[in-house]
Each structure stands twice: as C-alpha cells, then as structure tokens.
ZAPARO-872662 format. One record per residue: residue number from 1; residue in one letter; z, x, y of N, C-alpha, C, O in turn. Coordinates in Angstrom, 2 decimals. Layout:
N
> NUM	a	Z	X	Y	Z	X	Y	Z	X	Y	Z	X	Y;
...
***
This chain:
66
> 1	x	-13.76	-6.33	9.41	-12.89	-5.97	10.50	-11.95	-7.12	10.87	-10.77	-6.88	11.12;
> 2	x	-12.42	-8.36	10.90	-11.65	-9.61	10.83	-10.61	-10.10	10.14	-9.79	-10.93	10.52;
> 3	x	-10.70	-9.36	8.77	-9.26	-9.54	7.95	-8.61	-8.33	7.70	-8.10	-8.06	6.61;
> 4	x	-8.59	-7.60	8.65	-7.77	-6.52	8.96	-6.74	-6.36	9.68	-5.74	-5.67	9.49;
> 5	x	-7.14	-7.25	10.81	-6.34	-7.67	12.17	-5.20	-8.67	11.97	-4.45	-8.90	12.92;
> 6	x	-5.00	-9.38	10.62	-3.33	-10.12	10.55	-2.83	-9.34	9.87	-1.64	-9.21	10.17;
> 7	x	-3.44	-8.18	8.36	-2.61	-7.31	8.17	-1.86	-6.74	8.91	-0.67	-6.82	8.61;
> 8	x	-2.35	-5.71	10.51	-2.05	-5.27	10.46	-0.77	-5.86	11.47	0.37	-5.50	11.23;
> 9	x	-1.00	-6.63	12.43	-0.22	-7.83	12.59	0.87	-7.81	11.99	1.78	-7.09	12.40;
> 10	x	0.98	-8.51	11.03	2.00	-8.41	9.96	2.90	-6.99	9.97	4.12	-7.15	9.95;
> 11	x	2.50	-5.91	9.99	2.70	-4.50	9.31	3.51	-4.02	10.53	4.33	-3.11	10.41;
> 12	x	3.25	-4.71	11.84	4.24	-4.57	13.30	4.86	-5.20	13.38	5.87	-5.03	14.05;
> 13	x	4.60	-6.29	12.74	6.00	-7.07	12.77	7.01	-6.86	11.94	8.20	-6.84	12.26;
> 14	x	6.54	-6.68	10.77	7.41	-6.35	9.45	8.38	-5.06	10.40	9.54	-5.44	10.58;
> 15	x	8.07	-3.65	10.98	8.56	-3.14	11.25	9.35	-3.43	13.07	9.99	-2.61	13.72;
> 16	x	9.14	-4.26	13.29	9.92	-4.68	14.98	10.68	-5.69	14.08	11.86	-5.49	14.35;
> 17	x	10.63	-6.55	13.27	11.68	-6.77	12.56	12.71	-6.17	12.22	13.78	-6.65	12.59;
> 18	x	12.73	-4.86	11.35	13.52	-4.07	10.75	14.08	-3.51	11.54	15.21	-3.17	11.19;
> 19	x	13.74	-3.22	12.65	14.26	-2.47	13.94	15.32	-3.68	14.37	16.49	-3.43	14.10;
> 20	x	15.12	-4.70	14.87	15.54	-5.54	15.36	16.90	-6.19	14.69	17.80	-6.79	15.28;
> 21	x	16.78	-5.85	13.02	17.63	-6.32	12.19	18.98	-5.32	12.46	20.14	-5.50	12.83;
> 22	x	18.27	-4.35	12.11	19.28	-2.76	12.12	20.01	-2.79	13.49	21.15	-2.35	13.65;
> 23	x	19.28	-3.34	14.43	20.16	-3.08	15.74	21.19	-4.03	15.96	22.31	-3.73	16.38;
> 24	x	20.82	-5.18	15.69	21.77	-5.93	15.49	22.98	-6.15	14.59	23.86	-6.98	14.82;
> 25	x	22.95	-5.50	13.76	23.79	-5.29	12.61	24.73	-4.27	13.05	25.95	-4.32	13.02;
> 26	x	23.82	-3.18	13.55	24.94	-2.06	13.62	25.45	-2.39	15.15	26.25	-1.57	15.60;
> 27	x	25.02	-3.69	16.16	25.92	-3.99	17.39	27.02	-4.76	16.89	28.14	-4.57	17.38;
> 28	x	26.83	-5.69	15.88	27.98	-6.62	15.36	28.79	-5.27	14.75	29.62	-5.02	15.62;
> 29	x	28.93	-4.34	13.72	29.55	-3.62	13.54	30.13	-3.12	14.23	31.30	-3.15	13.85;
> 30	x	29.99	-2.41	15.45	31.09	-1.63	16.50	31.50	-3.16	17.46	32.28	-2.74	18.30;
> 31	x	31.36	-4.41	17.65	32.11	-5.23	17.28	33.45	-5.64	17.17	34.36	-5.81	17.98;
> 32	x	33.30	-5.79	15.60	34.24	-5.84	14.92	35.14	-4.35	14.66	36.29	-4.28	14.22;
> 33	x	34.23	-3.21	15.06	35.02	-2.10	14.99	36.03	-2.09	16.03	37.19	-1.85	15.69;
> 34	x	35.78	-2.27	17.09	36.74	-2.37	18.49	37.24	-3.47	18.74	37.46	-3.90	19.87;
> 35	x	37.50	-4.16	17.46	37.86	-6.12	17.53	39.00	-6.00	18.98	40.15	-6.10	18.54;
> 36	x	39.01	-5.88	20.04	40.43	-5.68	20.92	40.37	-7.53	21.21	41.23	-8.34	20.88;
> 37	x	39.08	-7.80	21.90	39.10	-9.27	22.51	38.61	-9.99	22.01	37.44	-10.09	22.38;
> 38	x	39.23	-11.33	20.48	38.93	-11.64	19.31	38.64	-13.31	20.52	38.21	-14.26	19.87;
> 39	x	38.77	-13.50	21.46	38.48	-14.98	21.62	37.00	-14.55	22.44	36.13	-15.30	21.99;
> 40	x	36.41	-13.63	23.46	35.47	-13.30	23.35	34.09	-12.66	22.23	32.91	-12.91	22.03;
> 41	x	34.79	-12.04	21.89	33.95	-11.13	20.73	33.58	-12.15	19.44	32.63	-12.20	18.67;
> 42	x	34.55	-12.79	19.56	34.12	-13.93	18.43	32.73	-14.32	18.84	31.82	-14.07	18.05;
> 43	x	32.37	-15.06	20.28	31.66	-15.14	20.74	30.24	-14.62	21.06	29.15	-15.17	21.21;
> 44	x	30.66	-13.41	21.11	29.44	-12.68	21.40	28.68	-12.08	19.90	27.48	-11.83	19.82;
> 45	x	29.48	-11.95	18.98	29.19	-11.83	17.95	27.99	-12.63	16.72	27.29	-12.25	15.78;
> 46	x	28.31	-13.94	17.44	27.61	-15.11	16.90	26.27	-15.14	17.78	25.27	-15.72	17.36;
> 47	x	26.29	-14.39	19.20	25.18	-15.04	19.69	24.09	-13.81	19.08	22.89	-13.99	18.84;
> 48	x	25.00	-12.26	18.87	24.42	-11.54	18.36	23.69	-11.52	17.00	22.70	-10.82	16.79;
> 49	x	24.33	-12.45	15.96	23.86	-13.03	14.96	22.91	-13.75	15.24	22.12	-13.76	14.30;
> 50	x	22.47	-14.58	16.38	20.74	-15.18	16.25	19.68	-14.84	16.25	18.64	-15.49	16.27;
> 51	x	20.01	-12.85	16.18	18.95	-12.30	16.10	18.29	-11.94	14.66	17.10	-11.99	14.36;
> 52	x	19.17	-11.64	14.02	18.38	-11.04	12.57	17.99	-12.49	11.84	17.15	-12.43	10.94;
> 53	x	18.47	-13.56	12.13	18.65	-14.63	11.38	17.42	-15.39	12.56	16.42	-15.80	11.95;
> 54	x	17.38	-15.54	13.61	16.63	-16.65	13.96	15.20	-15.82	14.93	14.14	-16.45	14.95;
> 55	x	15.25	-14.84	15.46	14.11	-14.20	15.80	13.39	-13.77	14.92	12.38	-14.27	14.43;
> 56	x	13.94	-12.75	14.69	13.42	-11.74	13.56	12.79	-12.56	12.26	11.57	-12.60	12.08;
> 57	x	13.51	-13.06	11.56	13.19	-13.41	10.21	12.30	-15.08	10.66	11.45	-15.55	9.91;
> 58	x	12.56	-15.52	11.49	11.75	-16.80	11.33	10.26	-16.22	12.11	9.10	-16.62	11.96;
> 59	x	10.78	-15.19	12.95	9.20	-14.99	13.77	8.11	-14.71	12.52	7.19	-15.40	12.08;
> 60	x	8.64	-13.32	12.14	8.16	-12.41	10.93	7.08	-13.55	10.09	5.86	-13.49	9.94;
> 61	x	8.26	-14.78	9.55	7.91	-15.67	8.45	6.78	-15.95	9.48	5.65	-15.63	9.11;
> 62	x	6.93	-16.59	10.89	6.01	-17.66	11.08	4.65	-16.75	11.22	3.60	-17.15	10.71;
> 63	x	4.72	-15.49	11.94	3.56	-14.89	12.12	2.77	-14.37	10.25	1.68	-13.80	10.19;
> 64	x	3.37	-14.64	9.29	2.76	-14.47	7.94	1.97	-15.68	7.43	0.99	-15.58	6.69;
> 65	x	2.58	-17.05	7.97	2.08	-18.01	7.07	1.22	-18.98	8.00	0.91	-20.12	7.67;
> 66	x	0.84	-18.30	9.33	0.49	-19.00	10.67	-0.93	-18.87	10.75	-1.54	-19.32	11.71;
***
C-alpha cells in the first residue's frame, strides 16, 4: 500500500499539470489573438508563461524525483 501512494501522486500531478499547461497556452493564445495593447500584453504574457514552464513542469519534475 506504501508504494502506491507516490504513484498515484505522480498520476495527479501528471494530470493538474496538463490542465495547467493547456490553460495557459490557450490564455497566451487569445493574447496574442486580441494583440490591441502590445506594451501591456507583452507583459502579461510573460508572466503567463511562468506557468507551464516554472510551476507546472518544475513542480511535476520535483514531486517525481523527491
């Protein structure tokens, strides 16, 4: 029962990842779809980028090799 519990660990994260990736991707997309305010949006764009890149994928990693 003990080495069941980081699988499955893992198996929620793997998927609150993917969720997390997708949402962010498709917020940067409408974005750049409605580019109207390029000295803001530049902005917000990047902070929206720390998600698939620095939550998501480093949590994911750290909760696998932790």
């Amino acid at each position: 029962m003990v080495e069941l519990l980081p699988i499955y660990f893992s198996v929620i994260a793997f998927f609150c990842t993917l969720g997390a990736m997708a949402l962010a991707i498709f917020h940067i997309y409408r974005h750049f779809l409605n580019y109207t305010e390029p000295t803001y949006q530049r902005y917000i764009v990047r902070i929206i980028f720390m998600v698939p890149v620095c939550a998501s994928l480093l949590s994911h990693l750290l909760l696998l090799y932790l």
